[in-house]
Phi, psi and omega in degrees: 000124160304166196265138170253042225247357182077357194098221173296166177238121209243082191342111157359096185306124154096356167288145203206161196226147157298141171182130200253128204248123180219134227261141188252181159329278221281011205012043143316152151219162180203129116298131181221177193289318204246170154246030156276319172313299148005273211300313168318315197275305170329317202264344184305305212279335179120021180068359193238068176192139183285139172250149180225155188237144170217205162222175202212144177290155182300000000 
């Protein structure tokens, strides 16, 4: 049986997520969800690199 599902599916208006970016020397970036996830990869990488934090739609 097909799916009735209407087509696309679109996140709740004005739901927004966190999300922590973190900008290296050589300047790269990744985001992650959390800011243990970040601080780790910052500390993997060498202490040289910033996190910054904002939100974004869901």
């Amino acid at each position: 049986m097909g799916c009735n599902c209407g087509g696309h599916v679109h996140p709740p208006a004005g739901r927004t997520i966190t999300v922590f970016r973190l900008t290296r020397s050589d300047g790269t970036e990744q985001d992650y969800l959390t800011s243990q996830e970040a601080d780790a990869a910052n500390r993997r990488s060498g202490n040289g690199g910033t996190i910054t934090i904002f939100t974004r739609p869901a």
